[in-house]
N, C-alpha and C positions, 0 to 999 in steps of 0.2 A: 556408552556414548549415546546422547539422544538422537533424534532421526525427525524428517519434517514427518512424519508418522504420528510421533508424538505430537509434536506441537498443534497436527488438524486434528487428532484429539481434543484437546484443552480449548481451541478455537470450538469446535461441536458444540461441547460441552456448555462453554460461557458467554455463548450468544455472539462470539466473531469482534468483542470487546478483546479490546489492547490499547496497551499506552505504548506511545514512541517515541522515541530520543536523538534530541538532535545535539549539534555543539555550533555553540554561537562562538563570534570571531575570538572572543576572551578565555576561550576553551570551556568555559560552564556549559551546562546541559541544559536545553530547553524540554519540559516534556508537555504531551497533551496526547488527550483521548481516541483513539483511532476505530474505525469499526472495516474490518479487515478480512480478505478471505484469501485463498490459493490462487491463482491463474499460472500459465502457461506464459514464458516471456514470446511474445510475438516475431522475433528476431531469432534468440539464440535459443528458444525452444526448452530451455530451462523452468523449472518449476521456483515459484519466488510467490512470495508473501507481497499482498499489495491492496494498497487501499487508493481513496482519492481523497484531495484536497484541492481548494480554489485558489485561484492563481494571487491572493492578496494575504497568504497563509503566512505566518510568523516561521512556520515548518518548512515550507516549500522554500521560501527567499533562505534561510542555510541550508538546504539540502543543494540549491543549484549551487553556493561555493562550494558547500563539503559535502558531496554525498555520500554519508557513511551514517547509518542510525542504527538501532535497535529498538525489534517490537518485544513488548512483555504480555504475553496474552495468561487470564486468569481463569481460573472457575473453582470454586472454593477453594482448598488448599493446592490444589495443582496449580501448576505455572508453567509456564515455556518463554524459552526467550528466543527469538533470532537476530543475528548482527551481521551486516554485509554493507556492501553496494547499493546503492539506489540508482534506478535508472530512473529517468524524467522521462514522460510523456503526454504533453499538452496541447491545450492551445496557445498558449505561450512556452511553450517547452517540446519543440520539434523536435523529434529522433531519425535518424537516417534510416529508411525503408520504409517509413511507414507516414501515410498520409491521411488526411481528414475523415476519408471514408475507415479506415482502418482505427484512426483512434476512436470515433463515435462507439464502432464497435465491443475496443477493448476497454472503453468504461462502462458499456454494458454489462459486459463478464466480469468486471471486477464487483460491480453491483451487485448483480447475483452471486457471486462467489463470495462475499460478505453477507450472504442471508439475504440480499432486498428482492422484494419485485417490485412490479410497477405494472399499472392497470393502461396506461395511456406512453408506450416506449416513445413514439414523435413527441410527445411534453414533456418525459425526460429527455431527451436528446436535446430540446432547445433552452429547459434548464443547465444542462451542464455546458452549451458553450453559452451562455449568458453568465454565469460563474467564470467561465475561462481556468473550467476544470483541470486537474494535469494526473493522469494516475501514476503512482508511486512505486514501480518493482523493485521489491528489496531479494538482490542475490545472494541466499544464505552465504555465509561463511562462519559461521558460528553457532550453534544449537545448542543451549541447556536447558533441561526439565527436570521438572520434580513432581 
């Protein structure tokens, strides 16, 4: 049985590249490119797969009806996939406990925890609420790799 072990392997490995899967109202799959690392859910303390996207996202408007996706992270013949939960947390996508000071923060760590940095953090920080950023925790429930 795989293990999120595996999967921050393949993530290492392939530059933090993943594709994500959403389901539009008609049940078809939407997918598209994601650049994604580990963090810490800020609430339930759980370890979750997560990226960001802005709040005008063809991804995020189905994740708020169905938040349920799957990431496929690649690096040459290996693969990993995770499928779960999606927790919302934005600036249009408020979460009980956690507020504005709290989420600047957790799209920092999701940044870095996706490989990024950043030379000037107050120019990110007013890029991402200028986006109306929301970061994406996906709570495994499924793990395959290869």
């Amino acid at each position: 049985m795989a293990t999120l072990d595996d999967v921050h392997s393949v993530i290492d490995k392939g530059g933090h590249r993943g594709v994500v899967s959403t389901t539009r109202a008609d049940g078809s799959i939407q997918s598209s490119v994601v650049v994604a690392g580990f963090v810490t859910h800020p609430v339930t303390g759980e370890r979750t797969v997560a990226f960001t996207t802005p709040a005008d996202s063809v991804k995020l408007r189905f994740l708020r009806v169905r938040p349920k996706a799957t990431v496929v992270f690649f690096a040459g013949y290996h693969w990993a996939s995770v499928e779960g939960e999606a927790d919302l947390i934005g600036y249009a996508d408020p979460f009980d406990g956690l507020d504005t000071e709290d989420l600047r923060l957790l799209l920092r760590e999701v940044f870095t925890a996706a490989g990024g940095s950043h030379d000037d953090w107050e120019e990110y920080d007013r890029a991402m609420a200028e986006q109306r950023r929301t970061a994406v925790l996906l709570r495994p429930a499924r793990i395959v790799a290869m």
